[in-house]
N, C-alpha and C positions, 0 to 999 in steps of 0.2 A: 097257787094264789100269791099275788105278789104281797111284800110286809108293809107295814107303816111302822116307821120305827120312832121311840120317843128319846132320839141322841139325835142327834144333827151326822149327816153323810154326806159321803161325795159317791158321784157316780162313775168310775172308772169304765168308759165303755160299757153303761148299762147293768155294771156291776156297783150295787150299793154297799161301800166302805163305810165304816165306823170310824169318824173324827177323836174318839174319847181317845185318851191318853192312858196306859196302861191304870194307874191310879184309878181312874172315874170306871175302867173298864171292869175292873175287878168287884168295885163297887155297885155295879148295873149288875152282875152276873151273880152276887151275893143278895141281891133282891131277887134275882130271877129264883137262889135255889128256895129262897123264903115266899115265894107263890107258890111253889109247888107244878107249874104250869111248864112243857119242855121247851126246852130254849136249845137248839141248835144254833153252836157257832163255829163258822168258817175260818180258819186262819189262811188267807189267802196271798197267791204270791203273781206276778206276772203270768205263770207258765198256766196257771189256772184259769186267769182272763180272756188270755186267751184261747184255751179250750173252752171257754165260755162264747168266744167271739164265733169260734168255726164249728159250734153244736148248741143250736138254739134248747134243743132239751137238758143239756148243761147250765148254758144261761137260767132259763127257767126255773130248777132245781136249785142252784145258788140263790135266785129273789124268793125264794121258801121260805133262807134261814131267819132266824131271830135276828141275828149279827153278825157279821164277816167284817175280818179286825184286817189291819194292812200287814202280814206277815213280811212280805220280799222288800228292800229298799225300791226297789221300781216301782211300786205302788205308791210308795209316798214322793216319788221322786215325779211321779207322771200326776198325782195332785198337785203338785208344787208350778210344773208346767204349765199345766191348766187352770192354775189362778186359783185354785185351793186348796192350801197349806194344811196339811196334815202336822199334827204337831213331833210326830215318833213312828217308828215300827212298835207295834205290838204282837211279836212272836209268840207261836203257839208253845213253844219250849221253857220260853220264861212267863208264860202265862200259864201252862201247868202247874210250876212251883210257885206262883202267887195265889191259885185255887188250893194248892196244899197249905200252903200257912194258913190261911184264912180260915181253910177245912180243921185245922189244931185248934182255933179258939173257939169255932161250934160246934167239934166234933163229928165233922159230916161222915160220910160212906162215900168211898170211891171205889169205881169198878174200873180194872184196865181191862181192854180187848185188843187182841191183834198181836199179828210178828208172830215168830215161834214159839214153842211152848218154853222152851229151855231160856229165850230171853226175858219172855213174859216174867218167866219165874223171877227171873233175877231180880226185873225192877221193881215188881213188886215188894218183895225181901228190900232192896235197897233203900225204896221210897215209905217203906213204913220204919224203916232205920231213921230216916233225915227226917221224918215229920210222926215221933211216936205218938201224939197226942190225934192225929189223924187217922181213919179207921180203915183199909186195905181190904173190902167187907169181899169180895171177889175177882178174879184174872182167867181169862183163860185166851187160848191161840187165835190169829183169825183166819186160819185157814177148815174156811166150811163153805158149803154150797147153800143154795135158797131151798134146797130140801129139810136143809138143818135150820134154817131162821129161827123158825116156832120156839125149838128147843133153846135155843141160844136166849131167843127173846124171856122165854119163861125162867133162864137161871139165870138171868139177872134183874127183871122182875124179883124174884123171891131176896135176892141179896138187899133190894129195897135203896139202892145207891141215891148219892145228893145229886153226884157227879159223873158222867160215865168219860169216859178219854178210849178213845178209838183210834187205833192204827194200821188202818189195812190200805196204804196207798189209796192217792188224792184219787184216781178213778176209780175207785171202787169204794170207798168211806164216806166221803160225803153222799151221793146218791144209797148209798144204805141207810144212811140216818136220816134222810129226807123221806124215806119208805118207812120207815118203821119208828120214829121218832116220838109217833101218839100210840104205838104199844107198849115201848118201850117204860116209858110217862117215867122217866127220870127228866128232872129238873133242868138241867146242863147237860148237856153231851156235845160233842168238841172231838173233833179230828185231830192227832197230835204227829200224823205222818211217820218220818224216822226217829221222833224225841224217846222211844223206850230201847233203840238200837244204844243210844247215847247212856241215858239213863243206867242201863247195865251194862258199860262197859264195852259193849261190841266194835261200836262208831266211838270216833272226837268231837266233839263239837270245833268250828274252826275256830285258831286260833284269837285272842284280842285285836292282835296285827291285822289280821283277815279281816273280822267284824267292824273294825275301825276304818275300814278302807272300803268298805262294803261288798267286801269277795269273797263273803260265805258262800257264794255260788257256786267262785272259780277254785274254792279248796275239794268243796264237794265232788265236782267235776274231777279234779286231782286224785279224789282216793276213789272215785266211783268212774271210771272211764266209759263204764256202758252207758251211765245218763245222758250222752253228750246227742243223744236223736231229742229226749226233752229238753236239752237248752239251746237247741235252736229258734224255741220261741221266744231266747228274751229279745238276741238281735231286731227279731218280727216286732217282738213288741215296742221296742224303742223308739223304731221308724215309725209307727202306726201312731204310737203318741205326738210326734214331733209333726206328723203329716193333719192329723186331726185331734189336735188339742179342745179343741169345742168340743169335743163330745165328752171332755173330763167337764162336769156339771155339781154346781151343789145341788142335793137333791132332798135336804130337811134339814 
């Protein structure tokens, strides 16, 4: 069922972005944990859009969420083109740590899932270091099958989280929390991709130089060599903007 959202969006190829500005974003997402009601949100990047574009049930699954923020510069660069100015990126990496501060002054529960058990461990351990007023109420690995759901679903049910942050790669995370999202019935939950490799240490974040130039892509690509079959879609997606900018649409 597709959303009606109460933020104004653009429509990136039928993909409904979130205009808020990290600030407002943080603040829509601290009401959402104070309803009590799941809000899944997408941090979403070109490479995504376009697995949105060439699998309509991808597509479809994305107008699910609550919210899908513009993670990759080309999302806000392909609003821009199409005559609707996104004000910022709002990455899922620095939107993790604005839900943990926020999580210190109410005290929330947050649950990590996903990556291995030995990095899960770490971040967790680290992230209740940087945010001791914040509650780390459970973690565990994401490596399980749909035979294990139930059980996955019931230990984190019982931990009672504000916020859940999911990491098991973009094809496979979001389509799980689109599935299980109203069993789940946490508040927030949020795909957070590679940010707990980072988080403990495993991964770098790219450099300032990089981020400022807007080639956290082409750093990732540098230390990940095998990604380079998924960044063949940003070239696709460039052209596909430049080719049909109309179809970038305000759409609330």
């Amino acid at each position: 069922m597709k959303q009606t959202y109460p933020f104004p969006t653009v429509s990136v190829f039928e993909v409904p972005f979130s205009k808020l500005n990290m600030k407002d974003t943080v603040k829509y997402l601290t009401e959402a944990v104070q309803s009590r009601q799941p809000h899944h949100v997408i941090t979403a990047n070109p490479i995504m859009v376009m697995t949105a574009v060439n699998n309509p049930d991808y597509k479809q699954m994305m107008r699910t969420a609550e919210m899908i923020v513009p993670d990759g510069t080309g999302i806000v660069w392909a609003a821009g083109v199409g005559g609707e100015p996104i004000e910022g990126r709002v990455t899922g990496f620095e939107l993790l740590h604005e839900l943990l501060k926020v999580g210190e002054t109410y005290r929330w529960k947050f649950y990590l899932l996903g990556t291995t058990a030995e990095v899960i461990q770490e971040a967790a351990e680290r992230l209740q270091m940087q945010y001791p007023a914040a509650i780390i109420c459970g973690h565990r690995d994401g490596f399980f099958g749909p035979d294990e759901d139930s059980a996955v679903i019931e230990e984190i049910r019982a931990a009672s989280p504000d916020v859940l942050f999911v990491a098991r790669g973009a094809d496979n995370q979001e389509p799980w929390i689109a599935q299980h999202k109203q069993a789940l019935h946490v508040p927030v939950i949020m795909g957070v991709g590679g940010s707990f490799d980072i988080i403990s240490g495993k991964l770098k974040r790219a450099p300032k130089v990089f981020q400022k130039l807007r080639l956290e892509w082409f750093y990732r690509l540098l230390k990940e060599p095998t990604r380079y079959k998924r960044m063949l879609a940003l070239p696709k997606f460039v052209v596909k903007v430049l080719r049909e900018k109309e179809n970038v649409t305000k759409t609330g």
